[in-house]
C-alpha positions in Angstrom: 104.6 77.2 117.5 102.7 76.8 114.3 99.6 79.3 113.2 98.1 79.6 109.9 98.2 82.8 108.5 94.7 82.2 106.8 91.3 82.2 107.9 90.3 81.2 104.2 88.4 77.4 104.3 90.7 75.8 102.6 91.6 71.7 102.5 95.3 71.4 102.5 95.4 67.5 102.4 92.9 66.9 99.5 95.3 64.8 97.3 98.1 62.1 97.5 101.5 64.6 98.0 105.1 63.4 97.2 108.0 64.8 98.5 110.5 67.0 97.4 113.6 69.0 98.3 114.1 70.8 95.7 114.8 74.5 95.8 113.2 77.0 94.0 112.8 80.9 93.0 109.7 82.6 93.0 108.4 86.1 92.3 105.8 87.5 94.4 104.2 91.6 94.7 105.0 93.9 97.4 104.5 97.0 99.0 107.7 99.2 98.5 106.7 103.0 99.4 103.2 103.1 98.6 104.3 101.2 95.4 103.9 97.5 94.4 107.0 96.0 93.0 108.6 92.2 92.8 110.5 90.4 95.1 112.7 87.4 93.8 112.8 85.0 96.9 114.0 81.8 97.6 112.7 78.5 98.2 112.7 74.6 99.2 110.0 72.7 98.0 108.5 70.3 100.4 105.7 68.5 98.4 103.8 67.7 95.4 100.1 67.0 94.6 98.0 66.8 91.4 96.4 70.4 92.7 100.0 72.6 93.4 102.9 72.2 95.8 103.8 73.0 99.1 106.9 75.3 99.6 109.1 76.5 103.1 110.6 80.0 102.7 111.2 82.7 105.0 109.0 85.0 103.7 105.3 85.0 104.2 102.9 84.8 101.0 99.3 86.1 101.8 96.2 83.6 100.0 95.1 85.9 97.1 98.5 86.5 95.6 100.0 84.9 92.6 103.5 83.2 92.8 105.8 83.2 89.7 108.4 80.5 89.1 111.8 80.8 87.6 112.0 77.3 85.7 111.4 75.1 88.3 107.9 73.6 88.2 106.4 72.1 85.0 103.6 74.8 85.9 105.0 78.1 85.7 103.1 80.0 88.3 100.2 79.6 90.8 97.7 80.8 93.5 98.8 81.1 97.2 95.8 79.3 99.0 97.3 78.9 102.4 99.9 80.1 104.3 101.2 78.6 108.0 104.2 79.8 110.3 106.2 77.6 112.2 109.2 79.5 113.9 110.4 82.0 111.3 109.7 79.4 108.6 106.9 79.6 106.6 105.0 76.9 104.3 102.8 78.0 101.6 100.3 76.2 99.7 100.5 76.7 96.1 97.5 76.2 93.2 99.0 75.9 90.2 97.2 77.2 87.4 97.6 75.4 84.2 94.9 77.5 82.1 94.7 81.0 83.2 98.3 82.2 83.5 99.7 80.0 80.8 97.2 81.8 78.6 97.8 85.4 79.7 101.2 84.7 79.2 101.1 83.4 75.8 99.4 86.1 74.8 102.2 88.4 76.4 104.7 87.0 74.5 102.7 87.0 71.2 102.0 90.9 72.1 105.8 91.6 72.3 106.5 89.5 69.5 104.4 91.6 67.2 105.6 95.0 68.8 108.9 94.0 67.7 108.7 93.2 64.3 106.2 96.5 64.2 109.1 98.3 65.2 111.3 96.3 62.3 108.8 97.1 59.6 109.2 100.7 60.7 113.1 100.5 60.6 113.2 98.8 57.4 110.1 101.4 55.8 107.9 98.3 55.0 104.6 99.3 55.9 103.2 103.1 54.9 102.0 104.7 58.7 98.5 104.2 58.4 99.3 100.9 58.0 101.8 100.9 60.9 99.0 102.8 63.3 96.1 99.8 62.1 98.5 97.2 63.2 99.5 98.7 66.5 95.9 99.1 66.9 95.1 95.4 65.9 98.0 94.2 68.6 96.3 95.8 71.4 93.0 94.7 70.6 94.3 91.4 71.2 96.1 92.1 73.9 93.4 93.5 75.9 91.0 90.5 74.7 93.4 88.5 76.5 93.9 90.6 80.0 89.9 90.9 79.6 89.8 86.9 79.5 92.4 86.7 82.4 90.0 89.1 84.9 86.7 86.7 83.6 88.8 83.7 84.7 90.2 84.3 87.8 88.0 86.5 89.3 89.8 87.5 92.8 91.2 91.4 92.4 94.5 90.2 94.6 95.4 88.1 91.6 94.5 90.1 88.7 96.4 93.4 90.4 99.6 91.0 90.6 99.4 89.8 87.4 99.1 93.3 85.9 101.9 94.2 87.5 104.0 91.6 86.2 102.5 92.5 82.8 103.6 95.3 82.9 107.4 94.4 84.0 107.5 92.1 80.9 106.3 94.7 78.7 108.1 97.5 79.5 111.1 97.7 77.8 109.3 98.4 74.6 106.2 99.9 76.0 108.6 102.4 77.5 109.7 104.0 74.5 106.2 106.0 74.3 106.5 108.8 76.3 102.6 108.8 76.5 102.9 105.2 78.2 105.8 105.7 80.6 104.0 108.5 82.0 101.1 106.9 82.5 103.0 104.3 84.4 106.0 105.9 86.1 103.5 109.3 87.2 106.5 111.5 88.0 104.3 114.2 89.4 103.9 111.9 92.4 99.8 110.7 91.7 97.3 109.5 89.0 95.4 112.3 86.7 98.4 115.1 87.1 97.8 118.6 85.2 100.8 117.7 82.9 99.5 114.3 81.7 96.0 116.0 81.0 97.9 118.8 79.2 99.3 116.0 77.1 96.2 114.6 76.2 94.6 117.8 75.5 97.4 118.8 73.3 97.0 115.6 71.9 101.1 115.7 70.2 102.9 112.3 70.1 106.4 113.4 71.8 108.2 110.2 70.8 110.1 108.6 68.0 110.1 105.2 66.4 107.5 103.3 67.4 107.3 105.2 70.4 105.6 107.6 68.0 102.7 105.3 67.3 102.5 103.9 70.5 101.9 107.7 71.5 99.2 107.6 69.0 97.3 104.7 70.4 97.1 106.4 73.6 96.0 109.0 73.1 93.3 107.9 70.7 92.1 105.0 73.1 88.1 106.0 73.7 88.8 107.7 76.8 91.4 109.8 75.8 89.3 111.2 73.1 86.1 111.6 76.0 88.8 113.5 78.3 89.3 115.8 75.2 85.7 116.6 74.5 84.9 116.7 78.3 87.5 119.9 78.2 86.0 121.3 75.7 81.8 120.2 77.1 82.8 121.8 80.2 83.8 125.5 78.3 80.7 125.2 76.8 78.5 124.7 79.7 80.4 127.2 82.2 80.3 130.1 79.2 76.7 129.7 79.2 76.3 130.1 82.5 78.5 133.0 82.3 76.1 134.3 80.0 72.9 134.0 81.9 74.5 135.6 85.3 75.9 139.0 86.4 79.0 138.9 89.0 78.8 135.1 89.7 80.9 133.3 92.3 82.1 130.6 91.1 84.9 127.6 92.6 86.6 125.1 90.7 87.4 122.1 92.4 90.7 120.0 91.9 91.5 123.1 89.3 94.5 121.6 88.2 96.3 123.8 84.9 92.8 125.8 84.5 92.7 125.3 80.8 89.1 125.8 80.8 89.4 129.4 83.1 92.4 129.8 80.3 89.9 130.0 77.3 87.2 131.7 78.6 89.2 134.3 80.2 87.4 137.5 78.0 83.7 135.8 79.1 85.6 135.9 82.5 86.3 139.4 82.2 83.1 140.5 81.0 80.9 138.4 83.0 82.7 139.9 86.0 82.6 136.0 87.4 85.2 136.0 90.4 86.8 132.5 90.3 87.9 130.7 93.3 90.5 127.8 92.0 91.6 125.3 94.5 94.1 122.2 94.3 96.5 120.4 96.1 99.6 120.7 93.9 101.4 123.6 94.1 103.1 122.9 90.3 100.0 122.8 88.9 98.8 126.5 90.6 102.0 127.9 89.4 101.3 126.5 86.4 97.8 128.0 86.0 99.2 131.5 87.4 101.5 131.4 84.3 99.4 130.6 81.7 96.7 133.1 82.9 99.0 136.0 83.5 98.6 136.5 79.4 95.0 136.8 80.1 92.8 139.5 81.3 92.1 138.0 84.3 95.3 137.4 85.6 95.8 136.7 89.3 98.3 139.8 89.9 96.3 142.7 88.4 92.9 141.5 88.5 90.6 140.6 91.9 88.4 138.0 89.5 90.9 134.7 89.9 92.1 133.4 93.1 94.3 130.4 93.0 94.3 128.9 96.1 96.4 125.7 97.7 93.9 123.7 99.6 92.9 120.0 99.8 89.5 119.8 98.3 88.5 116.7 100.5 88.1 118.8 103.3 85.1 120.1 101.7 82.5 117.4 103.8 82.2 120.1 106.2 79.5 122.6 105.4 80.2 125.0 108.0 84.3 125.0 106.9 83.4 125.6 103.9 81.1 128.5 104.4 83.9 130.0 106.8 86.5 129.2 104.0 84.8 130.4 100.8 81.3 131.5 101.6 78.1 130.6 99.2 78.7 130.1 95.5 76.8 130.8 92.5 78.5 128.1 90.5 81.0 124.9 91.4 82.1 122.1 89.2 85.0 119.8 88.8 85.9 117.3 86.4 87.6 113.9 87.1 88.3 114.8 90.7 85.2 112.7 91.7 85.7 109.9 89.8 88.2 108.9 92.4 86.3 109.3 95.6 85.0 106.5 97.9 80.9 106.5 96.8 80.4 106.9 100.7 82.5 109.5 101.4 81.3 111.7 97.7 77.8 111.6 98.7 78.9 113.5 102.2 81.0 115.9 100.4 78.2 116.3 97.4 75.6 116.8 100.3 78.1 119.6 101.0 78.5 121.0 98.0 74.7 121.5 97.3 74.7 122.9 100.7 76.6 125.8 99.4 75.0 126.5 96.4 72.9 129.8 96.7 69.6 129.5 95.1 69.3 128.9 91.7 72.9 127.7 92.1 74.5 125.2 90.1 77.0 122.2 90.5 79.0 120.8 87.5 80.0 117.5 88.0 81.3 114.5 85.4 82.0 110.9 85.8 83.3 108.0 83.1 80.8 105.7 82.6 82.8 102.3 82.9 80.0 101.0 80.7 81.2 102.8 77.3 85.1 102.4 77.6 87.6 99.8 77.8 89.1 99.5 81.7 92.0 96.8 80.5 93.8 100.1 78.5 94.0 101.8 81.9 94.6 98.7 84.2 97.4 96.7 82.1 98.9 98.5 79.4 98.6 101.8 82.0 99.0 101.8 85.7 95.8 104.2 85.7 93.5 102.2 88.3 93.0 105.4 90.8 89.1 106.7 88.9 86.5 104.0 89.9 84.5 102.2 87.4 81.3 103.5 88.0 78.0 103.6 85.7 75.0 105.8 85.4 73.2 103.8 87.9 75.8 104.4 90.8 75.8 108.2 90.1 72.0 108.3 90.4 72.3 106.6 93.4 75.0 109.4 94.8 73.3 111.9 93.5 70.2 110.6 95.3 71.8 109.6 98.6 73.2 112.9 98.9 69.9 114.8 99.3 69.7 116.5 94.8 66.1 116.3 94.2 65.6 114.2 90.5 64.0 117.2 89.5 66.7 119.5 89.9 69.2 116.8 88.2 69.8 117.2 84.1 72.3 114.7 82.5 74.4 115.4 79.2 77.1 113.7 77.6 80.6 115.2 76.2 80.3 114.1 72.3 81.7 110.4 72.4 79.1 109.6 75.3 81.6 108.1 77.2 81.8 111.1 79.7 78.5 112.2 81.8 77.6 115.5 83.2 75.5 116.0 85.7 74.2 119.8 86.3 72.4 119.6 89.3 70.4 123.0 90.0 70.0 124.7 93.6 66.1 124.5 94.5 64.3 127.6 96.6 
């Protein structure tokens, strides 16, 4: 019995087709362990039209992905528009895209060609650094033109993951000599935004050689890089005046990760006699922080004023398990941690948050403004895509939807202005 596998409108018999029996190869994403990754299959193709082809395979292809060919169409890749099952066969109506692709690709190629004799000119001690870091600079610029130009194009997110992920497989073997760049890719700490790729940034060291070295460089001077610097040190400035103007606050931080921030104002800590509840998921990161602060006053073995605390902050929705959990609070803030919320389920669990304030209580909450930084760095050249691109319109709105009075909201920026705060006082 035959069923399409589509409910997309789509007119399969719009031009004259000739028929084939060729076979092909083809490259298509899939889902391997919460990971996309390629799978070379094989082919016969059935027919031939001005628009694409028609293909039988075993595998099914859902409409929104992008097929790759290995050599054996004049058009070197295309967009699944159909898909029909007949048995255990499958045939799959193919697009093929003779503007889009070809361009990304060209510019691919161009990219690796120029990364290569980069890395030549630094073998060979032909260009002085600073003229080594403009022209790695220059190459990505382009590069990102291009993947910005691809996105404007095609327009569907299906496609424009898949080609970023084959992107990325044709660019890794020299990408991958940057230690900033396969992290940002491979995330061995199991998910986006870990405490040791922050630490990196903050540290702001290139750890590789070659032109690893001034790949390092690039990434961690790309515009948000530098806004995730300043937001560290934005946030220090904001909680040590808060310190200042209280006596024995309470205060949590949310998705603590390494605590650098609790690290450096440890003796305003101490003095303020603030008792800091610090919470995260990862248990490497709380040992982490338990470490570093043991040097401190403040330590979490001799003193009562840091707790460290394993818990998964997205149970915070729930006022009442909070307030049986941790009780009220003078002070909460996170950074980043929101930016990768669902907007639906951040305005329950900022209604809940507010909720817990005490009066005169005050959140401390930051966003990237996707209107001031680059996305194709952190889509293409990283795998980085978990932070949602948000501007200063959608965090009005959540801030709004969530119950915070405008009058009790005031809005700063971290020095590059591509990082906003919002510090949203509790109301009597």
């Amino acid at each position: 019995m035959e069923r399409a596998l589509t409910d997309r409108p789509y007119d399969m018999r719009r031009h004259e087709r000739r028929p084939s029996e060729q076979s092909v190869q083809y490259l298509v994403s899939v889902m391997e362990e919460k990971n996309r990754t390629w799978l070379s299959c094989k082919g016969q193709l059935i027919d031939v039209s001005e628009a694409g082809i028609c293909i039988q395979t075993h595998h099914p292809i859902s409409p929104g992905h992008i097929v790759w060919f290995n050599g054996t169409t004049e058009d070197r890749a295309g967009f699944v528009r159909w898909c029909r099952q007949l048995n255990s066969i499958y045939k799959i109506g193919i697009e093929l895209d003779k503007i889009h692709i070809k361009k990304l690709d060209d510019a691919t190629a161009l990219f690796l060609e120029e990364l290569a004799q980069i890395e030549q000119q630094i073998l060979n001690h032909t260009k002085s650094p600073e003229e080594i870091t403009a022209s790695v600079e220059q190459t990505f610029d382009r590069m990102c033109a291009a993947c910005k130009a691809f996105e404007d194009g095609i327009g569907d997110k299906g496609m424009i993951r898949d080609a970023q992920i084959r992107f990325r497989e044709k660019t890794d073997s020299i990408l991958a000599k940057s230690y900033c760049i396969n992290r940002v890719r491979t995330w061995p700490q199991g998910y986006q935004g870990d405490y040791k790729t922050l630490e990196g940034l903050y540290r702001n060291t290139p750890l590789s050689d070659g032109i690893g070295y001034y790949l390092d460089l690039w990434g961690l001077n790309v515009s948000l890089a530098v806004a995730v610097r300043n937001r560290i040190k934005k946030l220090e400035m904001l909680l040590r005046e808060e310190l200042r103007q209280r006596t024995s606050p309470s205060v949590m931080n949310i998705a603590c990760g390494s605590c650098r921030e609790v690290f450096e104002l440890a003796g305003d800590i101490h003095r303020s006699g603030a008792k800091f509840t610090c919470i995260d998921l990862d248990a490497d990161a709380l040992a982490f922080s338990a470490n570093r602060l043991s040097f401190t006053p403040i330590s979490p073995v001799t003193s009562d004023q840091i707790v460290l605390r394993k818990y998964n902050a997205v149970r915070m929705f729930d006022h009442e398990l909070n307030l049986t959990e941790f009780g009220m609070q003078d002070i909460i803030y996170s950074v980043g941690f929101f930016d990768y919320l669902p907007t639906d389920f951040l305005i329950n669990l900022f209604r809940s948050l507010y909720a817990l304030l005490t009066p005169g209580g005050r959140l401390i909450a930051s966003f990237k403004d996707a209107a001031r930084y680059r996305h194709q760095e952190y889509h293409w050249i990283f795998d980085w895509d978990g932070f949602l691109q948000r501007t200063e319109d959608d965090f009005r709105h959540i801030l709004s939807e969530a119950g915070m009075p405008d009058s009790a909201i005031h809005e700063t920026r971290e020095e590059s202005g591509v990082i906003v705060f919002y510090l949203v006082t509790k109301q009597t």
